[in-house]
Z-matrix of the N, CA and C atoms (Angstrom, degrees):
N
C 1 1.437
C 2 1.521 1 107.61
N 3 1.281 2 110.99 1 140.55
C 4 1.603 3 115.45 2 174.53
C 5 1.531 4 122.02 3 -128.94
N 6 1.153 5 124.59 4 96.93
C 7 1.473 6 128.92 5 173.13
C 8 1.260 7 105.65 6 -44.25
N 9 1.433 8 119.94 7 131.29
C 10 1.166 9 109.19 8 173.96
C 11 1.995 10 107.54 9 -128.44
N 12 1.405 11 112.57 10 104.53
C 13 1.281 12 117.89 11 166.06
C 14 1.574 13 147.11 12 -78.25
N 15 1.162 14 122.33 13 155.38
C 16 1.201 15 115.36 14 -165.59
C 17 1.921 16 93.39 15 -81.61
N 18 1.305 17 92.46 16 -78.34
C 19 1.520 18 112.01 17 177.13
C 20 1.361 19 107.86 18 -117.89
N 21 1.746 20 106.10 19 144.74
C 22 1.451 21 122.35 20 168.77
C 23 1.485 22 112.41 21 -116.65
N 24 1.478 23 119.87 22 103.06
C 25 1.625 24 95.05 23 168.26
C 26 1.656 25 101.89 24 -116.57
N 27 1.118 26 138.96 25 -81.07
C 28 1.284 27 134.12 26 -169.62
C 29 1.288 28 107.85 27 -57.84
N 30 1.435 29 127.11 28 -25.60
C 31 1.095 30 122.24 29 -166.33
C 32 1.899 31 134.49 30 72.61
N 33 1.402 32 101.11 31 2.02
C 34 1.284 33 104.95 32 179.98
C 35 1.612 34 104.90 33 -61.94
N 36 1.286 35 122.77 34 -50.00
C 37 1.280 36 112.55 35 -158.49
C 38 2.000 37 106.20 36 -48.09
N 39 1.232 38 101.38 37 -39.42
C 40 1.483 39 100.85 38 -168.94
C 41 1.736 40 108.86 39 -78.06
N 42 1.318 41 106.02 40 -17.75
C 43 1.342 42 103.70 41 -178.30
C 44 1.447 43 115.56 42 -78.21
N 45 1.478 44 103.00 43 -37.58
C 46 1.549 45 102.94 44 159.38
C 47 1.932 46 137.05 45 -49.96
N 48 1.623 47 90.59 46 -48.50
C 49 1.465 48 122.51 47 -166.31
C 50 1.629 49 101.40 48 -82.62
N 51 1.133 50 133.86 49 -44.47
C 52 1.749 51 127.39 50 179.38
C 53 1.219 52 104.89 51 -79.94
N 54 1.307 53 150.87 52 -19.03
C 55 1.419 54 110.38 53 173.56
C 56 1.615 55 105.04 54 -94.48
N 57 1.542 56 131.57 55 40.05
C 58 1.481 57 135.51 56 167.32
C 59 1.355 58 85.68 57 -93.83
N 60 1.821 59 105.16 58 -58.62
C 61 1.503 60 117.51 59 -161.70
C 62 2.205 61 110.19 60 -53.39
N 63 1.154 62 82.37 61 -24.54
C 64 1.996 63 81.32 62 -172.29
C 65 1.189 64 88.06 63 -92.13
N 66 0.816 65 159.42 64 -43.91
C 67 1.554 66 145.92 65 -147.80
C 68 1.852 67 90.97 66 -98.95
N 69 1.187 68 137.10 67 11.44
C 70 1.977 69 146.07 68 143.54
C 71 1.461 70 81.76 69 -85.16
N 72 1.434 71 159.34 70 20.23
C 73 1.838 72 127.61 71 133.28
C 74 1.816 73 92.77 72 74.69
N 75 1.438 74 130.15 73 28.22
C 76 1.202 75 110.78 74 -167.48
C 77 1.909 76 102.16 75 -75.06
N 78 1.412 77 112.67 76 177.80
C 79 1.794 78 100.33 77 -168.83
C 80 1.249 79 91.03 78 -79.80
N 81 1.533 80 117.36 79 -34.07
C 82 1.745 81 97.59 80 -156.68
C 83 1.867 82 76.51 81 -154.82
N 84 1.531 83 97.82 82 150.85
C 85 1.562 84 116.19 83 179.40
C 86 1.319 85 112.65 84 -125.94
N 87 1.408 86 147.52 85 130.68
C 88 1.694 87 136.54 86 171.28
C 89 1.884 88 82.65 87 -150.57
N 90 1.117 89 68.81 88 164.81
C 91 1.571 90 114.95 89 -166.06
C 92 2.038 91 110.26 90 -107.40
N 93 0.635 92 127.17 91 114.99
C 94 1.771 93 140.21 92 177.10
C 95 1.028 94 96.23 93 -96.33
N 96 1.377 95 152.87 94 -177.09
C 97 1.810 96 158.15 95 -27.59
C 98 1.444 97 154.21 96 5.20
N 99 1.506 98 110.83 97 104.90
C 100 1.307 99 90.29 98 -171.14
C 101 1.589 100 106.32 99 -80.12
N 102 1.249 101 111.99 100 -0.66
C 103 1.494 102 98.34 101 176.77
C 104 1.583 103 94.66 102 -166.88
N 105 1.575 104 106.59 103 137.14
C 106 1.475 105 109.74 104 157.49
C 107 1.642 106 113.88 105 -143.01
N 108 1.060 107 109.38 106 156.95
C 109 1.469 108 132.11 107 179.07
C 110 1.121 109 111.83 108 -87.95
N 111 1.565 110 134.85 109 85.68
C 112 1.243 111 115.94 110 -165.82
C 113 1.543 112 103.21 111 -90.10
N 114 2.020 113 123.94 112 -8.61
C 115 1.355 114 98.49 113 169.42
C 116 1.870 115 133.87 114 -49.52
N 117 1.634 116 90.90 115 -23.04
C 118 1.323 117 122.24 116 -169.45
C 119 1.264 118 131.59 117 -54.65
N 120 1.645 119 98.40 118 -37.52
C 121 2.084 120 127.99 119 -163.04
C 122 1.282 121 83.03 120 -61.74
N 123 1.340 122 110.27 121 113.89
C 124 1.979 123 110.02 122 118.93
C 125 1.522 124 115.21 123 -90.24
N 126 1.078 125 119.26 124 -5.71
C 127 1.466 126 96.05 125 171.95
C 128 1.727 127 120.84 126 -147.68
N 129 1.701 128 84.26 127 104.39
C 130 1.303 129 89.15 128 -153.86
C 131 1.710 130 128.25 129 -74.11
N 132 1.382 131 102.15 130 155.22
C 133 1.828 132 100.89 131 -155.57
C 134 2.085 133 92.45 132 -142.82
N 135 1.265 134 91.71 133 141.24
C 136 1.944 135 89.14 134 162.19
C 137 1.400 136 103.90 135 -74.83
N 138 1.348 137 117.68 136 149.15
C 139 1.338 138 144.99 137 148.66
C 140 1.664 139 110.74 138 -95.06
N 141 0.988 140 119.44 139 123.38
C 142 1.418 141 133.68 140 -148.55
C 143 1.776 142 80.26 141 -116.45
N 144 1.024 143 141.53 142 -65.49
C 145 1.731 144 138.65 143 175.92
C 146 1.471 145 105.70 144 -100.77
N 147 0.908 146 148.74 145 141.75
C 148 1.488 147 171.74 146 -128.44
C 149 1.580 148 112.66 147 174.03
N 150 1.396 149 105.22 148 101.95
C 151 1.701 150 101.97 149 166.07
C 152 1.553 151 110.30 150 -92.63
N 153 1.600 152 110.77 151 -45.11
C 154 1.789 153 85.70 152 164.62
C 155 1.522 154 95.90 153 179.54
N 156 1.138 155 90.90 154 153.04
C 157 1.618 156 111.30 155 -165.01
C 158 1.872 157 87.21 156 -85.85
N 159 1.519 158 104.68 157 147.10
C 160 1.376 159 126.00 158 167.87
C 161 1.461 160 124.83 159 -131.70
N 162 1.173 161 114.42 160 146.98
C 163 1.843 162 113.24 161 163.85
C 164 1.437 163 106.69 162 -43.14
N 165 1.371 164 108.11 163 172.20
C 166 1.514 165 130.68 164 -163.33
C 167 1.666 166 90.79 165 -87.24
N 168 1.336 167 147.68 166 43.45
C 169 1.198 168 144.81 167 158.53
C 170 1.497 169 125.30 168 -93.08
N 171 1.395 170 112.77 169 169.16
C 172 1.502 171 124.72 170 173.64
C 173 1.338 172 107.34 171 -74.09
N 174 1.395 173 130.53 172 128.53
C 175 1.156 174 107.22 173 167.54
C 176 1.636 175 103.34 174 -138.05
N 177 1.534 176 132.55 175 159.26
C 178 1.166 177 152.32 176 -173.84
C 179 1.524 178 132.51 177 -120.08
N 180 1.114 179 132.42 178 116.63
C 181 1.371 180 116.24 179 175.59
C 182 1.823 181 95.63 180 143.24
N 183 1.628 182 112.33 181 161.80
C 184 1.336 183 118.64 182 165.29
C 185 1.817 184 87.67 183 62.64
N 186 1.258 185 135.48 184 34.63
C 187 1.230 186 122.31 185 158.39
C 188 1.677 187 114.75 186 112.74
N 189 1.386 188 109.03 187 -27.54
C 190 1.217 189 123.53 188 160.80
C 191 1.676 190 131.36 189 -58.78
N 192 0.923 191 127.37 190 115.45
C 193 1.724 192 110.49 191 -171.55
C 194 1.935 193 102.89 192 -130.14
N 195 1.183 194 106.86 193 -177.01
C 196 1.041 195 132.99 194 167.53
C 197 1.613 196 137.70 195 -137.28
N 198 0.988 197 107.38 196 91.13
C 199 2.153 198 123.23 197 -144.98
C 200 1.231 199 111.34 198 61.97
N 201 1.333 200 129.67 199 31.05
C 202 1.562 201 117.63 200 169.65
C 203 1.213 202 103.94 201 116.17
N 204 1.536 203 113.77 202 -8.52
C 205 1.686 204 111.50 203 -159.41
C 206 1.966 205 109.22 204 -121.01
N 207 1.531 206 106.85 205 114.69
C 208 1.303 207 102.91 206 155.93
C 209 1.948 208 79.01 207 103.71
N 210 0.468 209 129.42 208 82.35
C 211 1.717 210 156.61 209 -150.16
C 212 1.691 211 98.48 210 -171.95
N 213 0.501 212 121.08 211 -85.61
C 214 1.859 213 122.60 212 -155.10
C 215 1.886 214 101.95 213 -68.10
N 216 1.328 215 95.39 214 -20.78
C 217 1.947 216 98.05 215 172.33
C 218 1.825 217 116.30 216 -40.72
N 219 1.092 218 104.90 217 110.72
C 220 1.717 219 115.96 218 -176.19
C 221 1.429 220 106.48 219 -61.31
N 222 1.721 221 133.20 220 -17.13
C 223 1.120 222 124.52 221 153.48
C 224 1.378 223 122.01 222 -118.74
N 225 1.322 224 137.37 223 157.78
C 226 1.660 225 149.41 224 179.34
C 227 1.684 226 104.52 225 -82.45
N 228 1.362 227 105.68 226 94.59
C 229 1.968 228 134.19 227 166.83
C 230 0.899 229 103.49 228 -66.34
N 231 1.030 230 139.42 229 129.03
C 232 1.637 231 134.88 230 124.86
C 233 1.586 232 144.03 231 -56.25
N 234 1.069 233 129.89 232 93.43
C 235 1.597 234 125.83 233 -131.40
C 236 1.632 235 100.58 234 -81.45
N 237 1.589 236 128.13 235 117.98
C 238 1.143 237 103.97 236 163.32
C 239 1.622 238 131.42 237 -128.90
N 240 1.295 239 106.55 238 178.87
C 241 1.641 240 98.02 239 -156.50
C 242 1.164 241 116.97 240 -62.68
């Protein structure tokens, strides 16, 4: 089985969500990312695929948004103030 994520930064979501998923007996578990923040992790997890590590920023685009906005952007921005 392979989780496959958009973004990882703190990592809670998976820290919550894999030990439901391990305790389903699956044969084999990995982890995908197209992007994580590892300044970000509090809770730390392997990434088994890694597309690319980023600074601790917001970023938008390729599916990612911010209130609905900047989602459909064909590349990943970094929004700044």
């Amino acid at each position: 089985m392979i989780i496959i994520e958009d973004i990882v930064d703190t990592g809670k979501t998976l820290h919550e969500f894999l030990p439901k998923l391990i305790h389903q007996q699956p044969k084999s578990l990995k982890i995908a990312a197209l992007l994580h923040k590892a300044e970000a992790t509090r809770y730390p997890l392997t990434i088994d695929y890694l597309g690319f590590s980023i600074p601790d920023k917001f970023v938008v685009g390729y599916g990612l948004d911010y209130d609905g906005l900047g989602r459909n952007l064909k590349e990943i921005y970094q929004l700044v103030n």
